[in-house]
PABA-382438 format. One record per residue (C-alpha): residue number from 1; residue in one letter; x, y, z. Coordinates in steps of 0.001 Angstrom, whole numbers, plus 500000, padded with zeros to 6 digits. Layout:
% residues N
[NUM, a, [X, Y, Z]]
...
END
This chain:
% residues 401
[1, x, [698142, 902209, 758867]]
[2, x, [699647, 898905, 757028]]
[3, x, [699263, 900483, 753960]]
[4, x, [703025, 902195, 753927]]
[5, x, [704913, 899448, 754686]]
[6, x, [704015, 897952, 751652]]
[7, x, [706229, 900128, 749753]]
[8, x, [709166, 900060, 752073]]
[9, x, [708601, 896324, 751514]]
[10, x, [708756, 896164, 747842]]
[11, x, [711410, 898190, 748202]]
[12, x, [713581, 895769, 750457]]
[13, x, [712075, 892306, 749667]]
[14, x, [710620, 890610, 746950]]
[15, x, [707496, 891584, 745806]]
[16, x, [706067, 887739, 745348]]
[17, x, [706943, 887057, 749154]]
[18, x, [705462, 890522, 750229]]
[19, x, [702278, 889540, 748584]]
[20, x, [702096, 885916, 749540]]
[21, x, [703123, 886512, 753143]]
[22, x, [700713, 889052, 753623]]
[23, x, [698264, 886474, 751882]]
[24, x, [699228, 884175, 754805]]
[25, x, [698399, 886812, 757922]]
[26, x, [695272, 887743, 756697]]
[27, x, [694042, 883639, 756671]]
[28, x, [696193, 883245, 759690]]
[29, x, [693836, 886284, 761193]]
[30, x, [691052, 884973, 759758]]
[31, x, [690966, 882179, 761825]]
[32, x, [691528, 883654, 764556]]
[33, x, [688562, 885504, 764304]]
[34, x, [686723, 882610, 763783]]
[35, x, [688152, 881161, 766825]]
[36, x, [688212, 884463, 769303]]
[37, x, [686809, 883973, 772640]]
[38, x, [685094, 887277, 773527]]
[39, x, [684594, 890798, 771723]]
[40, x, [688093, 892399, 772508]]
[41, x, [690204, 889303, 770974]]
[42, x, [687738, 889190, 767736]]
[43, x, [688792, 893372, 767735]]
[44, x, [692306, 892280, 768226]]
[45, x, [692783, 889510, 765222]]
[46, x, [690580, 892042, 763066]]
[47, x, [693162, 895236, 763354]]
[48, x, [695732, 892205, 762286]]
[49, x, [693020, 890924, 759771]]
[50, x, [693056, 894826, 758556]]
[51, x, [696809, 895380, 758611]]
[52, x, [697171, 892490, 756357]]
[53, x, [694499, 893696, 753809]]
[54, x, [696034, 896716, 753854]]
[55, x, [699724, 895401, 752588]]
[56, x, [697728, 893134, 750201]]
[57, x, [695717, 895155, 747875]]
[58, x, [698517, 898176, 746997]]
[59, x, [701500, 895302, 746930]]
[60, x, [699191, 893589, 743971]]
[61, x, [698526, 897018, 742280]]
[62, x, [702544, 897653, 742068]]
[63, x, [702973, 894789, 740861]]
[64, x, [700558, 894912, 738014]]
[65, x, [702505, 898352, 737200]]
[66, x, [705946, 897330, 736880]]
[67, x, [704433, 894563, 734426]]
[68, x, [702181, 896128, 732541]]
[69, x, [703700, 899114, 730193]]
[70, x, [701673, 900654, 727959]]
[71, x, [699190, 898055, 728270]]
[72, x, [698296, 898778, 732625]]
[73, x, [694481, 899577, 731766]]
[74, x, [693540, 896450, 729959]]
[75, x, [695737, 894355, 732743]]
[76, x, [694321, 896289, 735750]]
[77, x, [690827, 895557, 734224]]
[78, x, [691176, 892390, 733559]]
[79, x, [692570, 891661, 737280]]
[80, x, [689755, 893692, 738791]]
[81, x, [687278, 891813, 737549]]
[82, x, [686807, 889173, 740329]]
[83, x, [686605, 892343, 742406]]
[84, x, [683719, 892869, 740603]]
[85, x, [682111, 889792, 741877]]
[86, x, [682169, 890793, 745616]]
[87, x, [679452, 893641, 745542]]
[88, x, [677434, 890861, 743850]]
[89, x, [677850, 887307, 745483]]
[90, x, [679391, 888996, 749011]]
[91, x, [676443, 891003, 750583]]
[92, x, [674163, 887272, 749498]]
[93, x, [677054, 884755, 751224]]
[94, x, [677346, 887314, 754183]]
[95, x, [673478, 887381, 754635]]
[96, x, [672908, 883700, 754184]]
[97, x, [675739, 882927, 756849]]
[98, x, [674099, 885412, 759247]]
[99, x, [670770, 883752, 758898]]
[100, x, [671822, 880402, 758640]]
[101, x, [675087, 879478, 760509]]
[102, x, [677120, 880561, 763137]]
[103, x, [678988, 883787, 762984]]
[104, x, [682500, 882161, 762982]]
[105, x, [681836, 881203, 759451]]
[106, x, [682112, 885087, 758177]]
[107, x, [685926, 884394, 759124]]
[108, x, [686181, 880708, 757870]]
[109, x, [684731, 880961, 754334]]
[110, x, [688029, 883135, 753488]]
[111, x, [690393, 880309, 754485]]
[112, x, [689684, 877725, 751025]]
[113, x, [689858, 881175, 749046]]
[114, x, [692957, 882445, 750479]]
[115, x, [694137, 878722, 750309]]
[116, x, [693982, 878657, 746725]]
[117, x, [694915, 881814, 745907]]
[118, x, [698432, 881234, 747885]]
[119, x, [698644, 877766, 745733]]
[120, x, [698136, 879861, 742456]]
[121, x, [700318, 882219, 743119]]
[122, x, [703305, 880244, 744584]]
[123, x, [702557, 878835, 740491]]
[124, x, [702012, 881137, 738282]]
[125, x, [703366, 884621, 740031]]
[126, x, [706728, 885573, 738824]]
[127, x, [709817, 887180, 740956]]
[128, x, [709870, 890627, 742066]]
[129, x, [713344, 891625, 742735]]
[130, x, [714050, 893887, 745624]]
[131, x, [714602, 897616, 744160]]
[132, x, [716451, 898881, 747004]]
[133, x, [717616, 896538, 749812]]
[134, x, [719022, 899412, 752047]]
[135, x, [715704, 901088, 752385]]
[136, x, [715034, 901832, 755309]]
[137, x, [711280, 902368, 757206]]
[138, x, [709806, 905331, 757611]]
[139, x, [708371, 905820, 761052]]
[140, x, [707774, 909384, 761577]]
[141, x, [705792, 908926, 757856]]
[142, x, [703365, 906455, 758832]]
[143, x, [702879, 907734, 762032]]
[144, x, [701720, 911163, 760944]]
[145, x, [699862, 909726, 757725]]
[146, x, [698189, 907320, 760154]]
[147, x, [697190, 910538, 762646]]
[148, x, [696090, 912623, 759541]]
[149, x, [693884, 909759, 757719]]
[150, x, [692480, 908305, 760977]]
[151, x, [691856, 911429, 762743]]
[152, x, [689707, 912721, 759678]]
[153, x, [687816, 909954, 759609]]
[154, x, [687089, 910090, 763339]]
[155, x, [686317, 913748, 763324]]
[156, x, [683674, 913054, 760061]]
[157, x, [681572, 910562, 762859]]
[158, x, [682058, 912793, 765957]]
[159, x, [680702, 915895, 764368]]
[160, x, [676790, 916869, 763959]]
[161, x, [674606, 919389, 762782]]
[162, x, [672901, 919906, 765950]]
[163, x, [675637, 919067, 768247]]
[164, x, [679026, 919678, 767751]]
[165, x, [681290, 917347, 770097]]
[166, x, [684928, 918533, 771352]]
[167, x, [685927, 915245, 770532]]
[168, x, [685563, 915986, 766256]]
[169, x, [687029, 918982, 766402]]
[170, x, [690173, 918056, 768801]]
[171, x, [690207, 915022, 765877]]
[172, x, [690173, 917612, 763357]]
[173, x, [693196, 919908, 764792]]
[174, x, [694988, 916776, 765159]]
[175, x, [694647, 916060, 761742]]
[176, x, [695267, 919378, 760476]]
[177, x, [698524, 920075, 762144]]
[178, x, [699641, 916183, 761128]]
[179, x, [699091, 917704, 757798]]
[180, x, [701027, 920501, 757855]]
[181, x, [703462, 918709, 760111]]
[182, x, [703741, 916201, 757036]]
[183, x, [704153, 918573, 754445]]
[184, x, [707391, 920444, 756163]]
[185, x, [708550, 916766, 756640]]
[186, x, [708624, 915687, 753437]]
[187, x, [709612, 918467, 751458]]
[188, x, [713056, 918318, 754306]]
[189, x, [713158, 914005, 753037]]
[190, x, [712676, 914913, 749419]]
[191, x, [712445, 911432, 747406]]
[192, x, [712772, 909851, 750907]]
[193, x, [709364, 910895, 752411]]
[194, x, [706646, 907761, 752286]]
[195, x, [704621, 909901, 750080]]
[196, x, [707720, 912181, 748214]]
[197, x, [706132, 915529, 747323]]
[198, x, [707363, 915435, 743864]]
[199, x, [704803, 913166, 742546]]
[200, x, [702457, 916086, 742824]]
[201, x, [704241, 917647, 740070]]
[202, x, [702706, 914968, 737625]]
[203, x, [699210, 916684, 736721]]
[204, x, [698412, 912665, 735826]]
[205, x, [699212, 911761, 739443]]
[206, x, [697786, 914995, 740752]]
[207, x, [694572, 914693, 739397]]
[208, x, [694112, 911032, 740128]]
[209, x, [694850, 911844, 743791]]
[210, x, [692077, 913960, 743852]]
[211, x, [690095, 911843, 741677]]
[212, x, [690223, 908817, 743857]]
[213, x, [689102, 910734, 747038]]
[214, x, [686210, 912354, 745755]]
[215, x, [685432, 908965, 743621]]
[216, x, [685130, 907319, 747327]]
[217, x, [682587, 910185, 748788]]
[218, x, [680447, 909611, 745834]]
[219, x, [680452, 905912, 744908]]
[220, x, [681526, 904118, 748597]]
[221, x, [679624, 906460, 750237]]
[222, x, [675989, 905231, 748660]]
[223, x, [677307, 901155, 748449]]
[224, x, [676557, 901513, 753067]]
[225, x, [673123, 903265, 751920]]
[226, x, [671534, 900761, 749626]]
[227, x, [671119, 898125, 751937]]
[228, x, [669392, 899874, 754745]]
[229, x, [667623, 902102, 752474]]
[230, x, [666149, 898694, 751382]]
[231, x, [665909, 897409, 754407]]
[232, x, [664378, 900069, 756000]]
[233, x, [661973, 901807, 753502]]
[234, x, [661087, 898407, 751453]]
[235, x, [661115, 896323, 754332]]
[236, x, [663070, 893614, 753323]]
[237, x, [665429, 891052, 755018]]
[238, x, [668853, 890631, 754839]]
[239, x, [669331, 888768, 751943]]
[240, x, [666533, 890205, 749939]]
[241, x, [668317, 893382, 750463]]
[242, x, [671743, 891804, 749451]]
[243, x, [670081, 890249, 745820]]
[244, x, [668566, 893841, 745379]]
[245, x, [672063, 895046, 744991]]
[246, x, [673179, 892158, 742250]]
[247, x, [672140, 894489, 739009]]
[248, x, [674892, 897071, 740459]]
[249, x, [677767, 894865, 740215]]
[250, x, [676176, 893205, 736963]]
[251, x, [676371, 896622, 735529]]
[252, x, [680043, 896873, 736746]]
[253, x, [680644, 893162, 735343]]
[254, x, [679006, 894440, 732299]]
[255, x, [681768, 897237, 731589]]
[256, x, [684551, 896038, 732961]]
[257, x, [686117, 894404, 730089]]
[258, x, [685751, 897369, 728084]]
[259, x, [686961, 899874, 730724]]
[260, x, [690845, 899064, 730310]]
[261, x, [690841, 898552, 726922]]
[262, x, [689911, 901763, 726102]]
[263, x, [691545, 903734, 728444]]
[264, x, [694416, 902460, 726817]]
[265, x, [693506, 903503, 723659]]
[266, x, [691900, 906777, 724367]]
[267, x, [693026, 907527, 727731]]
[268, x, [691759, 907806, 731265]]
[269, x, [689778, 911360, 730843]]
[270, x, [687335, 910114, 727636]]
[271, x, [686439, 906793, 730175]]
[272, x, [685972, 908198, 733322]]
[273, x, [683984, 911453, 732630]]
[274, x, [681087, 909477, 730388]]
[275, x, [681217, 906822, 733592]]
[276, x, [680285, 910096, 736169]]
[277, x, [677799, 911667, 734247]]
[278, x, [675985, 907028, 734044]]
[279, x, [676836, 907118, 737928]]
[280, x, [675165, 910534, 738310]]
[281, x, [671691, 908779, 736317]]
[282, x, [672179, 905815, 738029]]
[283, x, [672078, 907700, 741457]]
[284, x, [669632, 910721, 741340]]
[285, x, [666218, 908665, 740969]]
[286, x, [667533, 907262, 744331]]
[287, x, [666563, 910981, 745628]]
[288, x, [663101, 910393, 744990]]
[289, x, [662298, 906284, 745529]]
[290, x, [659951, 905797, 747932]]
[291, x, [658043, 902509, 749448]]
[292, x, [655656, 903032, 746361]]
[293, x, [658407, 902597, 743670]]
[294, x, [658582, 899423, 741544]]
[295, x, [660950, 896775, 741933]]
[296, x, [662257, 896652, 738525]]
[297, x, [662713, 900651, 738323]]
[298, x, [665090, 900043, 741340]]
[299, x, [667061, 897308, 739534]]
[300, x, [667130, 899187, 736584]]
[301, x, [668484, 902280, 738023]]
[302, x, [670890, 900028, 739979]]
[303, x, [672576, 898330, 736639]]
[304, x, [672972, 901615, 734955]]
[305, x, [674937, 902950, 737948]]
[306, x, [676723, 900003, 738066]]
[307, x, [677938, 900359, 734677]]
[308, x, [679072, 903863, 735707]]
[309, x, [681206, 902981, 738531]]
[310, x, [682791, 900757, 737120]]
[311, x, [684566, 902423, 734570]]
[312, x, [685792, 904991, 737603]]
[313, x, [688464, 903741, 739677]]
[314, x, [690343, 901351, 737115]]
[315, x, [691305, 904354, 734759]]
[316, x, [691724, 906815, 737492]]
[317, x, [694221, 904513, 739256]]
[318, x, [696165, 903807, 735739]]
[319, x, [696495, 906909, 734926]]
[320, x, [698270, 907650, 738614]]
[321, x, [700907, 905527, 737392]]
[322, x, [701677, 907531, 734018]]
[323, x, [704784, 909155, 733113]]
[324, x, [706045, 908471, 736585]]
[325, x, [709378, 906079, 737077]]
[326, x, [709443, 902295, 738362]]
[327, x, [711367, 904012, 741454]]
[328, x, [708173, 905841, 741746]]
[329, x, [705554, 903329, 741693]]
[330, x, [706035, 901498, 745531]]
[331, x, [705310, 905229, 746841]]
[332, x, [702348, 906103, 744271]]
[333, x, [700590, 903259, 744759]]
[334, x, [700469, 904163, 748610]]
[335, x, [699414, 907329, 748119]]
[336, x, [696736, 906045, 746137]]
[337, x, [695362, 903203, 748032]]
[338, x, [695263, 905729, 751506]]
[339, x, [693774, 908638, 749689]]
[340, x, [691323, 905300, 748307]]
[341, x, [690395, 904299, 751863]]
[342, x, [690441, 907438, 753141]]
[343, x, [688042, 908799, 750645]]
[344, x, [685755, 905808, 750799]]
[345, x, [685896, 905609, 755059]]
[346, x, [684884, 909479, 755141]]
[347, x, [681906, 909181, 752431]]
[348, x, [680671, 906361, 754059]]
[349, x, [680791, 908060, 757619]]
[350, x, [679806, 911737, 756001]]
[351, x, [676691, 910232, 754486]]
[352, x, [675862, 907795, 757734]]
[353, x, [676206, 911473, 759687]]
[354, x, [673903, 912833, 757090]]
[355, x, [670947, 910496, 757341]]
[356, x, [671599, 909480, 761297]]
[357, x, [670892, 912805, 761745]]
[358, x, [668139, 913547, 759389]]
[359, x, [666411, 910183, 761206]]
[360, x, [666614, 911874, 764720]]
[361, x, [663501, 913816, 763358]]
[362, x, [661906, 911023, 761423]]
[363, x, [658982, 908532, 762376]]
[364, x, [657007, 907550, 759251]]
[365, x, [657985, 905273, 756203]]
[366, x, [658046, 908474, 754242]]
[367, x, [659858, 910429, 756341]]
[368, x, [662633, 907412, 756510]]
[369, x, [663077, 907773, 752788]]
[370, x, [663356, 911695, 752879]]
[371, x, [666321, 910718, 755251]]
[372, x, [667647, 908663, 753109]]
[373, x, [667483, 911323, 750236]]
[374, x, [669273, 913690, 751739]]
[375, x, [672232, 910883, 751796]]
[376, x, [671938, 910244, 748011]]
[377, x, [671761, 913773, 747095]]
[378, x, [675186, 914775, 749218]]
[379, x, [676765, 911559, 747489]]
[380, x, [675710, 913067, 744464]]
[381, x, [677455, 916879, 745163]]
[382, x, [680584, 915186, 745608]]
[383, x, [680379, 913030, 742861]]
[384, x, [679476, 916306, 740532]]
[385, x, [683089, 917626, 742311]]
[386, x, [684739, 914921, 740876]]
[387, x, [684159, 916301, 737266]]
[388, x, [686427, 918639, 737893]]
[389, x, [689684, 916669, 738688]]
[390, x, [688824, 914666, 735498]]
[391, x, [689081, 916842, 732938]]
[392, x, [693143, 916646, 733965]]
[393, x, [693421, 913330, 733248]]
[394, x, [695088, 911688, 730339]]
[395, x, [693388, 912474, 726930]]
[396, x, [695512, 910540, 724209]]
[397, x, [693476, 911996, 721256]]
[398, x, [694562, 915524, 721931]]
[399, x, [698339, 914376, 722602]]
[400, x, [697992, 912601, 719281]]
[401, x, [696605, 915525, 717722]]
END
């Protein structure tokens, strides 16, 4: 839901204090976590924890885009790559803490982070001059983004196979007619909508839209498998489970680097299709490991999907941004970081509905991995999907032919 106000604020304030005073609410929530009394104030200071995050990451990614020119692969890259470090060093620090210290400390460990980060960026993070001081919020947007995102998402976990609930499909109409309710409204706003329809006429835009969903089904989804699939077939603890996934984001370390360079040079389409067909490698085995499997296969398999997914998002999100103008880029990158969570919120809870219910009829070690196998094989139908969308990416070898 915070995710639209950050273009109305880049729009109306500069973007260095957006970013920085978001910065601040998130730590401010943080602690506040750390410090809640009972279960419905650590829910309370975790919506604000979330509504910061969610001004945060699209504020940075506009940002980088008015900046960068021809040059916004390489930079996004570049800036991603502590991202990379968090499916690597995260799931270990958020294992040890549980096993070792108090649960408070999952909040406090972000304050000396955020702390510096603020410091930095007071330094080194340049002026972002308001674009257009008059603009003014749109309500009636958020709200019926917010019903249309959230009520998907709500209808994906209320639905099963063997029992449908009223409650997923009343989610589902209510998410539906938000939709439609959406599209009348913004074609009336025009270029004043949250999300203006015309950015749909750029097949770059278009196709990253579309891109970014299906990218969350198919590489989100399987990030909330690994760990109980580990934990649950191989029978390991917490943290075990957590170091199993460190050749992942060592593959996605690995490629990184490389990943905005050349969609720069070569465009988003030549990077990102090669990176689906390494995720698709790195995942299918997963349809078949078992107790019995070696270690090392695992880790194996795990690097080379690594080095997939990480040359997925950076160029798909780039390539959003192309041919599009700077009064456009506040409003594309919120499209593009809600169809982002949306698409990674409903793969997770699609493939959590897959195996939950697949483990209603399960006992046996074996018959927990089949479970699991039916997850990693619907992650991988949706990640075959995504082909499609690709192929209407950028390709700067055929424009330069």
């Amino acid at each position: 839901m915070a995710v639209p106000f950050s273009g109305w604020m880049m729009q109306k304030y500069d973007g260095k204090g957006v970013y920085m005073g978001a910065l601040g609410l998130f730590l401010l929530a943080s602690l506040l976590a750390g410090l809640s009394w009972d279960v419905q104030s650590l829910i309370a200071f975790r919506v604000l924890q979330g509504f910061a995050s969610g001004i945060i990451i699209p504020t940075l990614t506009a940002l980088i885009a008015q900046v960068a020119g021809e040059n916004l692969g390489r930079l996004m890259s570049v800036v991603g790559i502590p991202v990379v470090f968090g499916p690597i060093i995260g799931p270990v620090i958020g294992g040890f803490i549980l096993q070792h210290l108090q649960w408070e400390w999952l909040f406090f460990v972000n304050l000396p982070i955020g702390i510096i980060a603020l410091l930095i960026a007071q330094w080194k993070l340049p002026k972002f001059e308001a674009m257009n001081k008059s603009a003014k919020l749109d309500w009636l947007g958020i709200m019926l983004l917010a019903l249309l995102s959230g009520m998907f998402i709500l209808g994906i976990t209320e639905i099963r196979t063997e029992n449908v609930h009223v409650t997923g499909i009343l989610a589902f109409i209510i998410a539906f007619v938000s939709l439609i309710s959406y599209l009348f409204y913004a074609r009336k706003r025009k270029d004043q909508a949250l999300i203006p329809l015309d950015l749909f006429k750029s097949k770059n835009f278009s196709a990253s839209f579309l891109s970014l969903f299906l990218a969350g089904f198919a590489t989100n989804g399987p990030m909330l498998l690994f760990p109980l699939f580990f934990q649950n077939v191989f029978d390991l603890n917490v943290i075990t489970a957590a170091l199993w996934l460190i050749p992942q984001g060592v593959g996605m370390l690995v490629v990184r680097p490389m990943v905005g360079t050349f969609t720069d040079k070569y465009g988003a389409r030549l990077v990102v299709l090669p990176s689906i067909a390494i995720t698709i490698i790195g995942t299918l085995p997963f349809a078949f490991f078992d107790a019995d499997t070696a270690q090392w296969i695992i880790w194996v398999v795990l690097f080379i999907r690594g080095m997939g997914v990480g040359g997925i998002t950076i160029p798909v999100m780039s390539d959003s941004f192309v041919g599009l103008q700077k009064s456009q880029v506040p409003a594309t990158s919120i499209a593009t970081r809600i169809i982002q969570n949306v698409g990674a919120a409903s793969g997770s809870a699609i493939l959590a509905t897959v195996v939950s219910n697949a483990l209603l009829q399960e006992t046996t070690i074996n018959h927990f991995a089949h479970a699991y196998h039916v997850g990693f094989v619907t992650s991988l139908i949706f990640m075959v999907l995504s082909i499609i969308p690709a192929f209407y990416l950028t390709n700067k070898l055929e424009q330069s032919n």
